[in-house]
C-alpha positions, 0 to 999 in steps of 0.5 A, spaced: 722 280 738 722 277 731 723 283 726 724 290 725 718 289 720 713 286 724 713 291 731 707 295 730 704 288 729 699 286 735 703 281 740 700 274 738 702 274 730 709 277 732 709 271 738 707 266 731 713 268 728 718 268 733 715 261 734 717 260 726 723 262 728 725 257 733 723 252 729 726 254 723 720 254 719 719 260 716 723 258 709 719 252 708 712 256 710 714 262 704 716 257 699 710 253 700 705 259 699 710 262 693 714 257 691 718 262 685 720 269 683 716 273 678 719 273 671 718 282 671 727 282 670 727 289 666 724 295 666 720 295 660 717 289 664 716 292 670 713 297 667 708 294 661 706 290 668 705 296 673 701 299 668 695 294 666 695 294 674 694 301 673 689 301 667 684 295 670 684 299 677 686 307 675 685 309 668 682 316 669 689 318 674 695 322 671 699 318 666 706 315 669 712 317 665 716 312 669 717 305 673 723 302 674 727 298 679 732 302 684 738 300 687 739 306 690 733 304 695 734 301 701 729 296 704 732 297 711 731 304 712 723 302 711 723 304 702 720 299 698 718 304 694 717 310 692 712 314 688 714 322 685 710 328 683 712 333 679 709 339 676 712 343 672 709 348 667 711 348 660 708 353 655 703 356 658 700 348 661 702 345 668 705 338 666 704 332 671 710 327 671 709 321 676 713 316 677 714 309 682 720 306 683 721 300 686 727 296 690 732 293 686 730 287 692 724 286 689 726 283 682 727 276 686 721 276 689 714 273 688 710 276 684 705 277 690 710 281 694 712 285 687 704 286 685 703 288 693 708 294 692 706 296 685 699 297 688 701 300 694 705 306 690 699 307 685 694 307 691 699 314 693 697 318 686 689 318 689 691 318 696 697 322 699 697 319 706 696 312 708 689 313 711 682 310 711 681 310 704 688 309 701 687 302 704 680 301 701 683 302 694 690 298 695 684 292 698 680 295 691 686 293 686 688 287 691 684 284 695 689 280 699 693 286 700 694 286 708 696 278 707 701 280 702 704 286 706 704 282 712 707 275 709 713 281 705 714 283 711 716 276 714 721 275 707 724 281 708 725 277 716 728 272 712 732 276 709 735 280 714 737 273 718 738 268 712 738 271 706 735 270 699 730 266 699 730 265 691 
């Protein structure tokens, strides 16, 4: 069994990945196909980023009052992001705050890894549960979505036996 991030995959791709593994090619395989980090370091950036996201693929849902990196957040209890919903009434009118937070791991990582959990959170403000549609939507605003969570999947296997790739 290669990781704990790749249980619920089906046997033939955990058998690929174990066969990486024993070869010792897992770096050079993520290396080759994203050969650098993003440059989205702050959090003004990761937000002025996760909200063109937003405008280009959502633009009639709720407004987000905030998105940040979290270091609180802890990738080996399975959190790579999170989204929250408050309401609140204000004078009489309910106020909708939402917000994403994104693991603190996640601002060494490639853009693609960064992006694929920016969508997966925006995908939550439509859709709660991670059904049919959800997946539809997160396919809608990155068609490589399934890919891209899958290859994350193999670099936090990486990072668990060899650590930081970049």
């Amino acid at each position: 069994m290669p990781s704990k991030y790749l249980n619920h995959y089906p046997k033939h791709l955990q058998a690929q990945v174990t066969k990486m593994l024993e070869n010792n090619t897992l770096s050079d395989y993520l290396l080759e196909k994203y050969p650098k980090k993003h440059n989205f370091q702050t959090d003004k950036a990761l937000y002025d980023y996760t909200i063109k996201l937003k405008n280009n693929f959502m633009k009639k849902s709720s407004p987000l009052s905030k998105v940040l990196y979290d270091g609180k957040i802890n990738i080996i209890n399975h959190a790579l992001g999170t989204h929250t919903f408050i309401s609140r009434v204000q004078g009489g009118k309910l106020k909708a705050k939402n917000e994403i937070r994104v693991a603190s791991s996640f601002k060494s990582m490639p853009v693609d890894f960064l992006r694929m959990i920016i969508v997966h959170e925006l995908a939550h403000f439509k859709e709660k549960e991670h059904n049919k549609s959800f997946y539809k939507l997160c396919e809608h605003m990155e068609p490589k979505y399934h890919q891209l969570e899958f290859d994350t999947r193999l670099y936090l296997t990486h990072i668990d036996l060899y650590g930081k790739l970049y």
